[in-house]
VOGU-3710 file (C-alpha; in Angstrom, 3 decimals, decimal comma):
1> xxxxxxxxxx> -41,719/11,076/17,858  -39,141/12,277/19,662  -39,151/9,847/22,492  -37,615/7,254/20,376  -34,600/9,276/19,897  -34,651/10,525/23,251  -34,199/7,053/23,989  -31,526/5,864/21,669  -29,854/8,700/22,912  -29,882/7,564/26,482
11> xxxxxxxxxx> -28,586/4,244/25,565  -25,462/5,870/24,054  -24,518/8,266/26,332  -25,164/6,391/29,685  -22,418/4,687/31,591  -21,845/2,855/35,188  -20,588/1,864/38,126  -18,804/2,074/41,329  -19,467/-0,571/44,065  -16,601/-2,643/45,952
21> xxxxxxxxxx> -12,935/-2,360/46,598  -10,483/-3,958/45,873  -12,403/-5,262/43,035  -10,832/-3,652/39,704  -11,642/-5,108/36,069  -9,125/-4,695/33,320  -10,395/-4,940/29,823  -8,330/-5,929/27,266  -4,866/-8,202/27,617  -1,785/-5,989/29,439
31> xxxxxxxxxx> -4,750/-3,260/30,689  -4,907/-2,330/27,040  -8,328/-1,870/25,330  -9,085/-1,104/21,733  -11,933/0,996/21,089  -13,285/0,447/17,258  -16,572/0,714/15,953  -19,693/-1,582/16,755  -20,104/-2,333/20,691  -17,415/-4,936/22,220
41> xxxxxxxxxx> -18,859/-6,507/25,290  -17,631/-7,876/28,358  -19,590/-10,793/31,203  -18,954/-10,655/34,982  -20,645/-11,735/37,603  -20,795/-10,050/41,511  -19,714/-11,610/43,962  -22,267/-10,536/46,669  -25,322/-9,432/46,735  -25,406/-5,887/48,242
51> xxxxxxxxxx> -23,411/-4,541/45,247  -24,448/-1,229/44,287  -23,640/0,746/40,372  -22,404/4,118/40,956  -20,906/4,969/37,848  -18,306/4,353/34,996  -14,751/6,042/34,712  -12,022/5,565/32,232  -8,528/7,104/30,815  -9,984/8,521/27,493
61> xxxxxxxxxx> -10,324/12,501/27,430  -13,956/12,319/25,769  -14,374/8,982/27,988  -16,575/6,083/26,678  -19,898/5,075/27,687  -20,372/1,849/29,572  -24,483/0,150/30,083  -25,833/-1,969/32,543  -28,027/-5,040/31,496  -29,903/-7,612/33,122
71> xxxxxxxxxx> -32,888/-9,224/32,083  -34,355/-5,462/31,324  -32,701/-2,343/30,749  -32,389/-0,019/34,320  -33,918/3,278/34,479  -31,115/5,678/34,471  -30,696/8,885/36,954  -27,284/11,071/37,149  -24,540/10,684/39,940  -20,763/12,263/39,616
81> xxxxxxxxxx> -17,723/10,051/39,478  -15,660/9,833/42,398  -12,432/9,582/40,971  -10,233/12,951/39,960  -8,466/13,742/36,633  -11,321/10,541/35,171  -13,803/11,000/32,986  -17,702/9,568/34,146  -20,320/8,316/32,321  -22,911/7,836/34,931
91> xxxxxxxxxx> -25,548/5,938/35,344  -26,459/7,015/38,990  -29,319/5,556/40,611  -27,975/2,554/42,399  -29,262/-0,605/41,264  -28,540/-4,095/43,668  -27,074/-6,667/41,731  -28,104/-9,789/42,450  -25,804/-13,191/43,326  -25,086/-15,512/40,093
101> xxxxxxxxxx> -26,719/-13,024/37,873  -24,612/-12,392/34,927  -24,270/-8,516/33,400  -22,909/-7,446/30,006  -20,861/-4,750/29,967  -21,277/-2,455/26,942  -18,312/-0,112/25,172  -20,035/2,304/22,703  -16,503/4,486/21,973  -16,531/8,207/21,317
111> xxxxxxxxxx> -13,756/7,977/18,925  -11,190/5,155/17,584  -8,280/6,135/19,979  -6,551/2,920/21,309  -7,177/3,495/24,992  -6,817/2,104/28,577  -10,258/1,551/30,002  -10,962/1,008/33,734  -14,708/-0,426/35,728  -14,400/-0,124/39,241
121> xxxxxxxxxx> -17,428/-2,053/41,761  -17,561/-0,759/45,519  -19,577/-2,429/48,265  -22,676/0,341/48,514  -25,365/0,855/51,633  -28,612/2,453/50,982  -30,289/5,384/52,782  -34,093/4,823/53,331  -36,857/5,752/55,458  -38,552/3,817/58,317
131> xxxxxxxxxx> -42,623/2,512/58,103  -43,163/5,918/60,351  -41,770/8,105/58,264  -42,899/7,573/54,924  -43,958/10,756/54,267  -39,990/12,184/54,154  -39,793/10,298/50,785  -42,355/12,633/49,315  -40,360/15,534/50,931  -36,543/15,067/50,343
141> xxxxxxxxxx> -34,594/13,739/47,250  -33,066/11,844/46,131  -34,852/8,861/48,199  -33,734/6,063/48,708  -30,012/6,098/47,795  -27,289/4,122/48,374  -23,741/5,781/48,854  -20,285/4,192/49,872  -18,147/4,545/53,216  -16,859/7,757/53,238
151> xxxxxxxxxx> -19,110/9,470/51,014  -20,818/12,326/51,158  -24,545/11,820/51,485  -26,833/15,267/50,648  -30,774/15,163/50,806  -32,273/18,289/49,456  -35,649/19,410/50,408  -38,127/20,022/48,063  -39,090/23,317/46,678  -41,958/24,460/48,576
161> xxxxxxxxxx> -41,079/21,666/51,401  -40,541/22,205/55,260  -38,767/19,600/56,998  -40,131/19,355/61,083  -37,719/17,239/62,447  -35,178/15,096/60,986  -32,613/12,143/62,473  -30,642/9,627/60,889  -29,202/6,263/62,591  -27,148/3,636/61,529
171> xxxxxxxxxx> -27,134/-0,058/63,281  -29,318/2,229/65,927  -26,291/4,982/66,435  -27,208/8,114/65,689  -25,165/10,258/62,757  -24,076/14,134/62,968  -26,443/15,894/59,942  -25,468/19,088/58,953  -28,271/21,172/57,907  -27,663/23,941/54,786
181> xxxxxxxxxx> -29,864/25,694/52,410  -29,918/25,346/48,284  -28,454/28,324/46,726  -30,985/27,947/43,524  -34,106/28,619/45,825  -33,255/28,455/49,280  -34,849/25,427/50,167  -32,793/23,356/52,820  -30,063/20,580/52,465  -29,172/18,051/55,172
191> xxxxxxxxxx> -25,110/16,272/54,713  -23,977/13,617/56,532  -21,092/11,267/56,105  -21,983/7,544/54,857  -21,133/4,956/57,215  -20,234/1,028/56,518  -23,786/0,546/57,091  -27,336/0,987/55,757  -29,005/4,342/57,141  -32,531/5,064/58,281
201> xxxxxxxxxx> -34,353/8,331/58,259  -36,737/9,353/60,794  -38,721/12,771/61,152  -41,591/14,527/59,900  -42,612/17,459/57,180  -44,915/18,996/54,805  -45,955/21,041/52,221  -45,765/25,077/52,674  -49,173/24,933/50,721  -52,094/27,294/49,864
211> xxxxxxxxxx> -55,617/26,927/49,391  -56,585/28,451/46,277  -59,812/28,626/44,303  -59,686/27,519/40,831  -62,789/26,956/37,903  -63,231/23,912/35,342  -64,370/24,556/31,834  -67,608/24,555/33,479  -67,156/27,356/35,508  -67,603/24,946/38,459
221> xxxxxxxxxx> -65,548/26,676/41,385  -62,672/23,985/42,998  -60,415/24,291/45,846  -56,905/23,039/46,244  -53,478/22,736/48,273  -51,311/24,505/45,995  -47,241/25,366/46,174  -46,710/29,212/45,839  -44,685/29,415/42,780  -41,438/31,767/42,834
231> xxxxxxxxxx> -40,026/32,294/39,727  -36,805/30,336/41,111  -38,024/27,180/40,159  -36,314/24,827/37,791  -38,437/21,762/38,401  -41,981/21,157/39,490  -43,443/17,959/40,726  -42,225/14,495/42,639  -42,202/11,482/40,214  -44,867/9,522/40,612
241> xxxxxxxxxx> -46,967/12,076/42,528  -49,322/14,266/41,772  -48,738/18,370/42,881  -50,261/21,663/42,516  -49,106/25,129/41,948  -50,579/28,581/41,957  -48,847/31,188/39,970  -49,792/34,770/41,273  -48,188/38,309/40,628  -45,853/38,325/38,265
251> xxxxxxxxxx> -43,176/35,227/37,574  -39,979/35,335/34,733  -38,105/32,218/33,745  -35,167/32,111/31,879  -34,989/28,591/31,355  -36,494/25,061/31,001  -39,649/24,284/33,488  -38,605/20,798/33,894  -41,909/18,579/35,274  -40,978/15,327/37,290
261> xxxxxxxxxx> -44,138/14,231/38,325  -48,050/14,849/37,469  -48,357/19,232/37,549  -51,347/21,000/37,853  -50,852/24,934/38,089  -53,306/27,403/38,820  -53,003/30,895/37,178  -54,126/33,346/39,783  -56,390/36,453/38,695  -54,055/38,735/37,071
271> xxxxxxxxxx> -51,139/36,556/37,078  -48,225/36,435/34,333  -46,384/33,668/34,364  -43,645/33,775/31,513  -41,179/31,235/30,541  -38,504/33,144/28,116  -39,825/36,716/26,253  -40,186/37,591/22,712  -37,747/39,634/22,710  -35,621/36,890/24,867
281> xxxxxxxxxx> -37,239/33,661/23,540  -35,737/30,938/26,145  -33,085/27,919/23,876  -34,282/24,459/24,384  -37,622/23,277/25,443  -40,204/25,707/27,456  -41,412/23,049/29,511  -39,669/19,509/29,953  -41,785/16,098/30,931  -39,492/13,800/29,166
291> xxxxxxxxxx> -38,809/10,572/30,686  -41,091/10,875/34,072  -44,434/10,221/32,326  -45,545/13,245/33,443  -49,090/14,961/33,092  -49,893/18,689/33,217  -53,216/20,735/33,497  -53,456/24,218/33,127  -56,700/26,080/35,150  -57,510/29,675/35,614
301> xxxxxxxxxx> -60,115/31,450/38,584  -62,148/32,457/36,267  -63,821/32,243/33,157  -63,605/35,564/32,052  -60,729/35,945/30,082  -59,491/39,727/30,780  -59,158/38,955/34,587  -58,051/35,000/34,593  -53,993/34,634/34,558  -51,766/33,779/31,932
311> xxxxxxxxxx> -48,821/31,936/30,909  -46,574/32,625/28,348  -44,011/30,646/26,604  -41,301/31,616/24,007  -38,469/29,616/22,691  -36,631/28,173/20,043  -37,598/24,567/20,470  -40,949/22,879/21,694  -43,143/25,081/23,876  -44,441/21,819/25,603
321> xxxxxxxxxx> -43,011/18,342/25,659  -44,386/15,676/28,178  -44,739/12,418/28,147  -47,911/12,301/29,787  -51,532/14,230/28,963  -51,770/18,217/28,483  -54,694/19,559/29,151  -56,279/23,075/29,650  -59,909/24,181/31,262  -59,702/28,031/32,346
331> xxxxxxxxxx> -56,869/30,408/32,203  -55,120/32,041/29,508  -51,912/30,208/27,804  -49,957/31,763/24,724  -47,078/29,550/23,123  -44,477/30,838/20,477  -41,893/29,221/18,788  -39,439/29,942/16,251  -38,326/26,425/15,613  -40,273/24,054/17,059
341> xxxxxxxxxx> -44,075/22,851/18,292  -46,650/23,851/20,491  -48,163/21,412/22,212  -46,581/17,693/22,341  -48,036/15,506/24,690  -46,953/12,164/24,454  -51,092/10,739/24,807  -54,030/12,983/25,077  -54,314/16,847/23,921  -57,962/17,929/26,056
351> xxxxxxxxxx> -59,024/21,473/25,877  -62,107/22,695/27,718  -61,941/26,279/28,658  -60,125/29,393/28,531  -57,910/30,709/25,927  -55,135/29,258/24,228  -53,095/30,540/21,618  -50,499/28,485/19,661  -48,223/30,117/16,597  -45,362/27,972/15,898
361> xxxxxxxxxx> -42,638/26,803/13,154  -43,609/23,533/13,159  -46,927/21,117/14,548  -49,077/23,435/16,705  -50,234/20,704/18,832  -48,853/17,242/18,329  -49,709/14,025/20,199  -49,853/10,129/19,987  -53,427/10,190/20,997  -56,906/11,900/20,991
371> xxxxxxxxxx> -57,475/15,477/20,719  -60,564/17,107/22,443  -61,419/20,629/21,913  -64,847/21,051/23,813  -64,919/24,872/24,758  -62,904/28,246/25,171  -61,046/29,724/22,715  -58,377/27,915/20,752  -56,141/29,172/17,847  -53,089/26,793/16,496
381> xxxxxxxxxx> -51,425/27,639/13,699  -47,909/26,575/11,652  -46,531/29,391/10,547  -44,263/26,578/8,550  -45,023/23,648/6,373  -46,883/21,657/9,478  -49,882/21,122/10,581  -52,152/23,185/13,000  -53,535/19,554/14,307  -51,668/16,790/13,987
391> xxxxxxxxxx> -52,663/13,340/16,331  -50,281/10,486/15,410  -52,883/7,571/16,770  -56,204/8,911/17,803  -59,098/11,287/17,300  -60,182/14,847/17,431  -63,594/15,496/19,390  -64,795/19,194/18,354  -67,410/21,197/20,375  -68,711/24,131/22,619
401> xxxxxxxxxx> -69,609/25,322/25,523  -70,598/28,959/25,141  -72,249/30,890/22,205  -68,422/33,116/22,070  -66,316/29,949/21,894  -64,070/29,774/18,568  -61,774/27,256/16,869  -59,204/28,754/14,972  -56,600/25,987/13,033  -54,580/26,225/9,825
411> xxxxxxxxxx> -54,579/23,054/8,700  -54,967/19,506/10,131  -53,754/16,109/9,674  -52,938/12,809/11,053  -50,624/9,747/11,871  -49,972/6,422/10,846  -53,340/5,091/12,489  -56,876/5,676/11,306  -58,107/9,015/13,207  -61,653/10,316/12,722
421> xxxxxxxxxx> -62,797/14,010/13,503  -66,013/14,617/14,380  -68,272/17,228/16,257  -69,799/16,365/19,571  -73,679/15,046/18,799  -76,497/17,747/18,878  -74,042/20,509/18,164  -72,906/22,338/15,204  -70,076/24,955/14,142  -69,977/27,375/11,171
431> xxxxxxxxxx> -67,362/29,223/9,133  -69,052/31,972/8,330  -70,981/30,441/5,038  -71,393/26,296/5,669  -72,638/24,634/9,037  -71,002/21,468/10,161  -72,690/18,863/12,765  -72,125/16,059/13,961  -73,308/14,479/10,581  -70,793/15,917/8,783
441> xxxxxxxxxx> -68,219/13,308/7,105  -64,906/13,204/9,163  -63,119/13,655/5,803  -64,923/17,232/4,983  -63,430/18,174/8,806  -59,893/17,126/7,983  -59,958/19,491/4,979  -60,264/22,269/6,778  -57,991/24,734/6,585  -57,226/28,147/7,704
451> xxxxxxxxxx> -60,840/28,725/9,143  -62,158/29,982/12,171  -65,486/28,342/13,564  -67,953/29,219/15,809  -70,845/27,858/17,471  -73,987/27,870/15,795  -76,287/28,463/18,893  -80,140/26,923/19,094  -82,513/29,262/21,223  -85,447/28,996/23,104
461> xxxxxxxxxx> -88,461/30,046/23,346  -89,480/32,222/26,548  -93,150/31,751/26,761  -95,110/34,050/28,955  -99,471/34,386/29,423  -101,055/37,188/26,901  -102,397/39,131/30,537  -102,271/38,669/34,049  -104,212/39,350/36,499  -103,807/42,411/38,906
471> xxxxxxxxxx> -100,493/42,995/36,954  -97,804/42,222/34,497  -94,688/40,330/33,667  -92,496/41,400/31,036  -89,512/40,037/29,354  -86,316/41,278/27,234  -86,416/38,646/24,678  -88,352/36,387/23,270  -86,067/33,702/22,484  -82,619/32,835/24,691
481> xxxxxxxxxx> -79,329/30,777/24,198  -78,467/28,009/27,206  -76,730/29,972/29,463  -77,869/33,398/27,996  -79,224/35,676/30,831  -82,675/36,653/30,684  -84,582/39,525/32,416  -88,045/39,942/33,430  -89,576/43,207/34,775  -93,003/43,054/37,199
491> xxxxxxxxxx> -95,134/45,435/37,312  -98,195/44,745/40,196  -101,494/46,758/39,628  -102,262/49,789/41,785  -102,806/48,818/45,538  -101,490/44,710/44,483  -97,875/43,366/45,224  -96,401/40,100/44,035  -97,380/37,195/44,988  -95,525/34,181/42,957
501> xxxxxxxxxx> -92,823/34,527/40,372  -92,014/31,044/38,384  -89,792/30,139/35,534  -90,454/26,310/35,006  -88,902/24,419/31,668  -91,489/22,599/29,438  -91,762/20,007/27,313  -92,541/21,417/24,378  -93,209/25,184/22,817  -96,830/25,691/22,796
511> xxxxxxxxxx> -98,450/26,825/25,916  -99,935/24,507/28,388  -97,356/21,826/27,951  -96,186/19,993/31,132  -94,203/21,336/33,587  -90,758/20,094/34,090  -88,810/22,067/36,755  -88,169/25,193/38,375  -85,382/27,933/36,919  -83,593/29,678/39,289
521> xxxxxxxxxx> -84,576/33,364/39,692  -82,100/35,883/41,176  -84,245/39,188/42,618  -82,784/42,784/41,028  -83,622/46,343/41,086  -86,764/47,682/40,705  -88,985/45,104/39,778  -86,676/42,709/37,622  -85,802/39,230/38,289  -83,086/37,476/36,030
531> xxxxxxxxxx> -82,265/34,094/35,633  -80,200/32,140/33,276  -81,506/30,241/30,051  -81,751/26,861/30,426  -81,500/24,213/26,736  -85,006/23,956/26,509  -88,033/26,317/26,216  -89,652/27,867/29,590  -93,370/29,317/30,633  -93,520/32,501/32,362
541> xxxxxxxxxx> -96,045/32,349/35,209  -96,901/35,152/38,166  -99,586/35,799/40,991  -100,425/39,188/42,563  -102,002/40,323/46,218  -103,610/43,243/47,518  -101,095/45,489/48,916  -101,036/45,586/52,553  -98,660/48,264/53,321  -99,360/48,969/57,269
551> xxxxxxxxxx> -100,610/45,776/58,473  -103,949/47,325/59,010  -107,428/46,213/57,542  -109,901/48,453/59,264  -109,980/51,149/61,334  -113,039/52,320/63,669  -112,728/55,838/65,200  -115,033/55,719/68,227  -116,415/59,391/68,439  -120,119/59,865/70,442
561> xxxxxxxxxx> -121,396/63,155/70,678  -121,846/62,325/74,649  -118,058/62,268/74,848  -116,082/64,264/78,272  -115,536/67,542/77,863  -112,590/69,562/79,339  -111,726/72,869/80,329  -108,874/74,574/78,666  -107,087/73,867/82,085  -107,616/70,036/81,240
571> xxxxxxxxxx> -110,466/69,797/84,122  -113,479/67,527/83,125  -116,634/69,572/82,889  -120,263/68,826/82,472  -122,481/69,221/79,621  -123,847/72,572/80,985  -120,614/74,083/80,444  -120,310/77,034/78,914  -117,141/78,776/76,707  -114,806/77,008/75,352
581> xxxxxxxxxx> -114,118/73,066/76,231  -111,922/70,493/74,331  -113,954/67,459/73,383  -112,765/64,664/71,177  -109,560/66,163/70,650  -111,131/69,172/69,530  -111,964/72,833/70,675  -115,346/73,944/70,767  -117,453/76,699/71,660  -120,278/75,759/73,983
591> x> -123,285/79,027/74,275
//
């Protein structure tokens, strides 16, 4: 895979080191070294131990590459050389070299010119935090770093960082910071001067973050602190940590996404996120992990593709390379390339929800390890002589999750190691004309080619009683999917109301079988009730009461003919009255 030549790569083109004066090592007799093919080496040893490598500089106008050995190669960052009108190779992150230890210079020439060829060590200190103030390392970078006297020390903030407070002291004196901002995306830069000493950084910051509702391929609603993405960004992520990112409105890059740490971005409702265009497809990779290890997972808000967000990503190379896990459950992702792959994580391809598209030159999604594709719908296609699938070490896991699900692949195949594919156990796909299960030979699956499957759904029955009593229950199907919503309509006898309402699972089909547990009902318009199907057959049952509208049973009206009667004035008269008198309410006429 490409790592390996990433890595030979690295070993040729990376060079060293700065770290004490007047300490100056000539190669060659009379200053003069001959560059020639092969790699000519040469041994010193340090005569301290708080020697730090810089970088490499030498006389040549293409310069020459210079390594650093010990007992295992050093990881290798980027750092200028000091010295004008000099070529560097650099190696940059500052590495101690230890007492008595002995390290082999390297010369790996860029062409045979006979040439003069200088390495340079200067006496470093380093720039670290104290035990309170941890946290700036996850803030500011690079951290820790070692520097020289004299030199120029800046700490840039993070994208999405705030800084608090921040102080800097050397053998307990304080030193002058000057605070700036990043042109790229604003973000702010602190300088100081490096003094003959180490440095310690005190202070406080963090994270200008968002909390933001996202779904799993379950539909199971998360929260998270996310980073506001800008469209400015070049990279995303801290090495060795683990950050989140919520892309909302609409974002354009015009170059590499390059990830240095474990990524997770949310795609807001309604969000585009594009890395190059079709028309303006983006040169080199659309979104870098090389070298950090790095993981990325892509989620949406929703499951319903027309609102959830998208991201799009067109170049001329590989739309995804990391050396970590990719993985997808919600949100919409599209990936074009005109001369490279999709997908190419360096371990584990999962895919759980959403929509992703893939249409590329070459492998759609490529991996070392095991490809799972367990809902949502997928489509990855070569549109050149590669493979829609193609896992160099592991297995691919096929299933779904809902009844519109599809898998749409042109043609699969796999590494060096023995991969099965198989389809998750008690499910089953179709292309249109043959089924295949989960007893389907893995052989018969790797044939596939230029198909689309979809899930071939079991129902359920929805049993309900022939009559009820003092009303009815009915229902819009007969049989349901898991997850399919089902209505039922109730409709109580005159003068009756309902009483109970209860969707319980049962064992088996026929009626009477045990009860299991109750369905959750969610009260409509009118009389209906819906609920959704659960994966396994359910009984209909329902209880009606005598409507009791106004809270009264009975009602006696007290009315004796040897009620008071009233003049018309309102006076109470006797019985021997006569005209007309108001008695119960009424008017009568008394003779």
């Amino acid at each position: 895979m490409k790592k390996v030549l990433l890595i030979l790569v690295s070993l040729l083109t990376t060079a060293m080191v700065w770290a004490k004066d007047p300490i100056t090592i000539h190669m060659g007799e009379n200053e003069q070294f001959e560059i020639s093919a092969g790699v000519t080496q040469l041994l010193f040893t340090p005569e301290e131990t708080d020697y730090y490598v810089f970088t490499a500089a030498s006389t040549v106008a293409h310069g020459f590459c210079i390594n650093l050995w010990t007992d295992s190669l050093y990881e290798i960052y980027s750092e200028p050389a000091p010295l004008p009108n000099l070529h560097g190779c650099d190696l940059g992150y500052p590495k101690k070299l230890v007492a008595g230890q002995t390290y082999l210079l390297g010369i790996f020439p860029l062409n045979n010119e006979t040439s003069q060829a200088l390495v340079f060590v200067r006496k470093g200190y380093l720039v670290s935090t104290d035990a309170e103030s941890e946290g700036l390392t996850h803030l500011l970078e690079p951290l820790p770093v070692a520097a020289y006297e004299g030199q120029a020390v800046q700490l840039n903030a993070m994208p999405g960082t705030v800084i608090d407070n921040l102080t800097a002291t050397a053998n307990g004196a304080p030193i002058d910071i000057e605070i700036g901002s990043s042109s790229s995306d604003g973000s702010s830069t602190f300088t100081f001067t490096m003094p003959a000493a180490h440095v310690t950084l005190s202070g406080s910051g963090h994270l200008a973050t968002d909390e933001v509702n996202y779904v799993d391929g379950d539909g199971t609603v998360h929260t998270a602190n996310a980073l506001p993405l800008t469209g400015n960004e070049t990279t995303l992520g801290k090495k060795g940590e683990e950050r989140w990112y919520v892309a909302d409105g609409t974002l354009n890059y015009n170059q590499t996404l390059t990830l240095k740490g474990d990524v997770h971005i949310i795609l807001a409702n309604g969000a585009v996120m594009n890395i190059g265009t079709e028309a303006q497809p983006i040169s080199g990779l659309g979104i870098d992990g090389s070298y950090t290890q790095s993981s990325l997972t892509i989620y949406g808000q929703t499951l319903d593709d027309d609102i959830a967000g998208h991201l799009n990503i067109n170049t001329d190379d590989d739309c995804i390379y990391n050396e970590g896990d990719y993985a997808q459950h919600s949100g919409n992702v599209t990936m074009n390339s005109s001369n490279g792959a999709g997908a190419v994580p360096y371990y584990n391809f999962t895919f759980t929800g959403g929509t992703l598209y893939i249409a590329v030159d070459k492998n759609a999604i490529y991996n070392g390890e095991n490809v799972d594709i367990l809902g949502g719908k997928l489509t990855a296609i070569s549109t050149g002589y590669y493979y829609g699938i193609y896992p160099l070490n592991g297995n691919v896991t096929l299933g779904w999750k809902n009844a519109d699900d599809e898998i749409t692949i042109s043609n699969l195949t796999y590494g060096s190691g023995y991969c099965t594919m198989k389809i998750v156990d008690g499910q089953a796909f179709t292309d249109g004309e043959n089924i295949y299960d989960s007893t389907t030979p893995s052989d018969v699956l790797w044939a596939l080619t230029n198909v689309t499957l979809r899930p071939v759904v079991p129902t359920f029955a929805i049993i309900l009683p022939e009559s009820f009593e003092n009303g009815m229950v009915t229902c819009d199907k007969a049989t349901a999917a898991q997850g399919e919503t089902v209505t039922l309509t109730v409709t109580p006898n005159n003068g009756y109301e309902l009483e109970t309402l209860t969707v319980t699972t049962v064992a088996d089909v026929p009626v009477g079988a045990p009860l299991r547990a109750n369905v959750d009902l969610t009260e409509g318009e009118n009389g209906t009730y819906t609920f959704a199907m659960p994966a396994a057959p359910v009984a209909v049952s329902a209880s009606f009461k005598k409507s009791n509208p106004t809270g009264v049973d009975n009602l006696n009206i007290d009315n004796p003919k040897s009620a008071q009667r009233y003049n018309l004035m309102g006076q109470p008269v006797g019985n021997n009255y006569k005209g007309i008198v108001i008695q119960n309410g009424k008017k009568i006429i008394v003779k």
